[in-house]
C-alpha positions as CSV (number, residue, x, y, z in Angstrom):
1,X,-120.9,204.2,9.4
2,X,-120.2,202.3,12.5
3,X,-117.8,203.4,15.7
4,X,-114.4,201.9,14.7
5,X,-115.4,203.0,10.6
6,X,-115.6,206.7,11.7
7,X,-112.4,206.2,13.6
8,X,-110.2,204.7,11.5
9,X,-111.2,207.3,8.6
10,X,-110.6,210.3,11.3
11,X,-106.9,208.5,12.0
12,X,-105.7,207.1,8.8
13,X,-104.2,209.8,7.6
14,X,-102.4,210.4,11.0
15,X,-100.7,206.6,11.2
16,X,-99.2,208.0,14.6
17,X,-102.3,209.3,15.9
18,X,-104.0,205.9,15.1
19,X,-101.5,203.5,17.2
20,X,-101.9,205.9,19.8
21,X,-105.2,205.3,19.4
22,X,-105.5,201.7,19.9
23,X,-102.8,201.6,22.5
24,X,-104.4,204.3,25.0
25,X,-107.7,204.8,23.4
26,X,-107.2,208.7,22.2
27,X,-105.2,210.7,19.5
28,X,-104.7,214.3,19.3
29,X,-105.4,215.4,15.5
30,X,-102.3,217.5,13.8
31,X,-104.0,219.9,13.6
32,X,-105.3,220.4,17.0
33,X,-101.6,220.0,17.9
34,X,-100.1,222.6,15.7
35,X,-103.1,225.1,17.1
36,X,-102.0,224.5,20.7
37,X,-98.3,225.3,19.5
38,X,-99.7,228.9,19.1
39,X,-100.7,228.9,23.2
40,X,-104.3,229.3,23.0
41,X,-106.5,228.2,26.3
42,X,-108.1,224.7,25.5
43,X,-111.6,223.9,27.0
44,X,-112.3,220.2,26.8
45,X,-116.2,219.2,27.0
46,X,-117.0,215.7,27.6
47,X,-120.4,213.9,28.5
48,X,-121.8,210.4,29.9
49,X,-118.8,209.2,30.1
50,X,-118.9,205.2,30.8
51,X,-115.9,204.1,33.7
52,X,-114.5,201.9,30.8
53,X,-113.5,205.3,29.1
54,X,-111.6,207.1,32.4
55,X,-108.4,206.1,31.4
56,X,-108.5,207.3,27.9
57,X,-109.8,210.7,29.3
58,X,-107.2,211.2,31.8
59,X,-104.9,210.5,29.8
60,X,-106.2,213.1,26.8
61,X,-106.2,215.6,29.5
62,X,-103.1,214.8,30.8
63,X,-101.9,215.7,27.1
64,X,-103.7,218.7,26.3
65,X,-104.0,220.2,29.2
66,X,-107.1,221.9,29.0
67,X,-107.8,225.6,30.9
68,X,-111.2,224.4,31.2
69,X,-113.5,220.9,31.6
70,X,-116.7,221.3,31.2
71,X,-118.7,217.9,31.8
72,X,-122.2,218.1,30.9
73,X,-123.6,214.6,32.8
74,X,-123.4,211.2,34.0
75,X,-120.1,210.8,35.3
76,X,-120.8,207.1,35.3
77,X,-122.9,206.0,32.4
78,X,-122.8,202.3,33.0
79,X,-124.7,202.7,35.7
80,X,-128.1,203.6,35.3
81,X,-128.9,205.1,38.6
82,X,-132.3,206.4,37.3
83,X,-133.5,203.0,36.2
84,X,-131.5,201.1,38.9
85,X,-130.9,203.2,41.9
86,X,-130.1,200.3,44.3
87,X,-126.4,200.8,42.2
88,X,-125.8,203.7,44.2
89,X,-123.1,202.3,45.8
90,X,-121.5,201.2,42.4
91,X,-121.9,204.5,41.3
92,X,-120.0,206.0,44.3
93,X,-117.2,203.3,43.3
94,X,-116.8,204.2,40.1
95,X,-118.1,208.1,39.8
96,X,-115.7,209.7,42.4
97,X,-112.4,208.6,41.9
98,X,-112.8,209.5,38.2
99,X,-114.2,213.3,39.5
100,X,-110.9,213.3,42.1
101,X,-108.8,212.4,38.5
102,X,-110.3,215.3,37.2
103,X,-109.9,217.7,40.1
104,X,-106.2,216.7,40.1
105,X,-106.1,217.7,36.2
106,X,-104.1,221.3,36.1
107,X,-107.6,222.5,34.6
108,X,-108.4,226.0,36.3
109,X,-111.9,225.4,35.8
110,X,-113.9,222.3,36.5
111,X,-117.8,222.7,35.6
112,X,-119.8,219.5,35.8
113,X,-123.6,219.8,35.0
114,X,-125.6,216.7,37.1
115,X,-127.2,214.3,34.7
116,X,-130.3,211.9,34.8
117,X,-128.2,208.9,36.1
118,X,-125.9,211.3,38.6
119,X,-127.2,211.7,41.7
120,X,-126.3,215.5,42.2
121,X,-126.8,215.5,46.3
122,X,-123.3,213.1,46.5
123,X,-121.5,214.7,43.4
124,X,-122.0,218.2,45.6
125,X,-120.8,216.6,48.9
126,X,-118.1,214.9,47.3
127,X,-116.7,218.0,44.3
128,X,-113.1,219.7,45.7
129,X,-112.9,222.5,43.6
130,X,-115.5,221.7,40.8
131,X,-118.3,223.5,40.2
132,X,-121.4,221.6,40.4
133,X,-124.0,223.4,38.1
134,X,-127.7,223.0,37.1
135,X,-129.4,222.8,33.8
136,X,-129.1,226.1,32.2
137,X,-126.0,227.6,33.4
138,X,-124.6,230.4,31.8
139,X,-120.8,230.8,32.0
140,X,-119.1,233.6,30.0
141,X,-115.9,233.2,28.2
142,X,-113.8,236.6,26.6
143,X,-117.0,237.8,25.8
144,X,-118.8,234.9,24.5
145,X,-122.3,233.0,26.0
146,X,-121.6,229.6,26.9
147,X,-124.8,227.1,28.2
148,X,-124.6,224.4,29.9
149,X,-127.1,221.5,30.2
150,X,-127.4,217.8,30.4
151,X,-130.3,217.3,27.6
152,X,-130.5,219.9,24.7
153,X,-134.2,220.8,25.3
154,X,-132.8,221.8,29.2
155,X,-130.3,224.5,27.7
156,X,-130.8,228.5,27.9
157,X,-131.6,230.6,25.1
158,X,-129.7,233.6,23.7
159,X,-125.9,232.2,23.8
160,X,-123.5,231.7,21.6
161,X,-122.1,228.2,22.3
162,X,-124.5,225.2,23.4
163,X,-122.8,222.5,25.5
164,X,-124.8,219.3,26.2
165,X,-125.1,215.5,26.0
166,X,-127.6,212.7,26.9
167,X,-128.3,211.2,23.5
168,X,-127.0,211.5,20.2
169,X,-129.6,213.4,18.6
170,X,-127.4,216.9,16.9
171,X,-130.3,219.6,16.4
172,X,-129.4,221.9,13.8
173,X,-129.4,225.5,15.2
174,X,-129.5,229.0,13.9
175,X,-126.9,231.7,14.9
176,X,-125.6,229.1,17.5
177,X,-123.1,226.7,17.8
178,X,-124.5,223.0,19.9
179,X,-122.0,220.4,20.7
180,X,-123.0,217.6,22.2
181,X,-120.6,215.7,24.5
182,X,-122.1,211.9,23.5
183,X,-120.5,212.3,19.9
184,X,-117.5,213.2,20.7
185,X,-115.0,214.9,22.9
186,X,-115.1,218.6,22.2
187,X,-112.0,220.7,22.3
188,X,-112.4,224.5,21.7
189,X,-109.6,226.7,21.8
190,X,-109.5,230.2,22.6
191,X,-109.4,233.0,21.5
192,X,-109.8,231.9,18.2
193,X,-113.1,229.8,19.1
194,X,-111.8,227.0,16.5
195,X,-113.3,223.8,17.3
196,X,-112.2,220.1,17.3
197,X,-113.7,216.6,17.7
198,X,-111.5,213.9,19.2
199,X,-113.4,210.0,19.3
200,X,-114.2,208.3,22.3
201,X,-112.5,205.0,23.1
202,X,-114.0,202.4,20.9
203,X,-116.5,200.6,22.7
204,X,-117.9,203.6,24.7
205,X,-121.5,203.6,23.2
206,X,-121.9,199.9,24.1
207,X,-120.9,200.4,27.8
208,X,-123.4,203.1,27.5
209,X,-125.9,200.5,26.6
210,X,-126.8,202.8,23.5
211,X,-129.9,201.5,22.6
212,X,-131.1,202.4,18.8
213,X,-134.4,203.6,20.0
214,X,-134.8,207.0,18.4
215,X,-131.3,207.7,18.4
216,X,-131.3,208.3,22.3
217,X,-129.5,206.8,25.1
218,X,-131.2,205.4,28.5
């Protein structure tokens, strides 16, 4: 099922949701709205994130108003500083004003994990209040384990929620619950820990320059 197929099937039902959709490139499912009636704390994870999708992002935060971000890599994914790090300068362009968007969120929290095509050196410079984090980090959240990586083979063992992104491989885990940030935008309220997945602007893989090479992105 392609991009736009899974989209349209996760908006249909919500005609609303789906104009809001093609208009600003994000829709907040009805049920995810009715849960935030109930004034849980929203974390919002996200990953290698493409500039073409910033608007639709600050604008879904704008909406839900998240306690938390938690952005696990690549701030910038059309530009592939790893393969082409004479685009540091692009990357500057592009990566920081969309990290001062999300330091002016009214997100609490701010936790961005470095990723391949980051260069982390400028990201820790640059961060206001964001937390710039390595592979591996640990944060704890009412009681529960959350990890932190950019690629799923970088995260820590022994917690109970596994955030990550990179590729779009989904490992099937055990007494553990992965989400990985390339497939969607990953909402998790709390305290109930119920979990939602909100699509990324149509288009967002090909400015990735997903490449169907073993399901993984440069």
């Amino acid at each position: 099922m392609s991009e736009m197929d899974r989209t349209v099937k996760g908006c249909f039902r919500n005609i609303p949701g789906y104009i809001n959709y093609l208009c600003r490139g994000y829709y907040v499912p009805k049920e995810l709205g009715k849960a935030m009636e109930a004034g849980e704390d929203l974390i919002l994870h996200l990953s290698d994130t493409p500039s073409h999708a910033y608007r639709s992002v600050i604008g879904l935060i704008e909406a839900l108003k998240p306690r938390m971000i938690i952005h696990t890599g690549d701030l910038a994914d059309d530009i592939k500083l790893e393969v082409s790090p004479d685009l540091l300068n692009i990357f500057i362009e592009k990566a920081l004003p969309f990290l001062r968007e999300l330091e002016k969120s009214s997100a609490e929290e701010i936790y961005i994990v470095p990723g391949n095509h980051d260069l982390a050196s400028v990201l820790e410079k640059e961060a206001g209040r964001s937390k710039i984090v390595p592979d591996g980090t640990v944060i704890e959240i009412m009681g529960q384990k959350v990890g932190l990586a950019h690629c799923h083979e970088d995260l820590p063992a022994a917690v109970d929620y596994k955030l990550y992104g990179h590729n779009l491989d989904c490992p099937l885990e055990e007494n553990t619950c992965s989400l990985n940030g390339c497939r969607n935008i990953n909402i998790i309220l709390y305290p109930s820990w119920r979990i939602y997945h909100i699509p990324y602007p149509v288009g967002t893989n090909h400015e990735r320059q997903y490449k169907l090479l073993n399901g993984r992105l440069l």
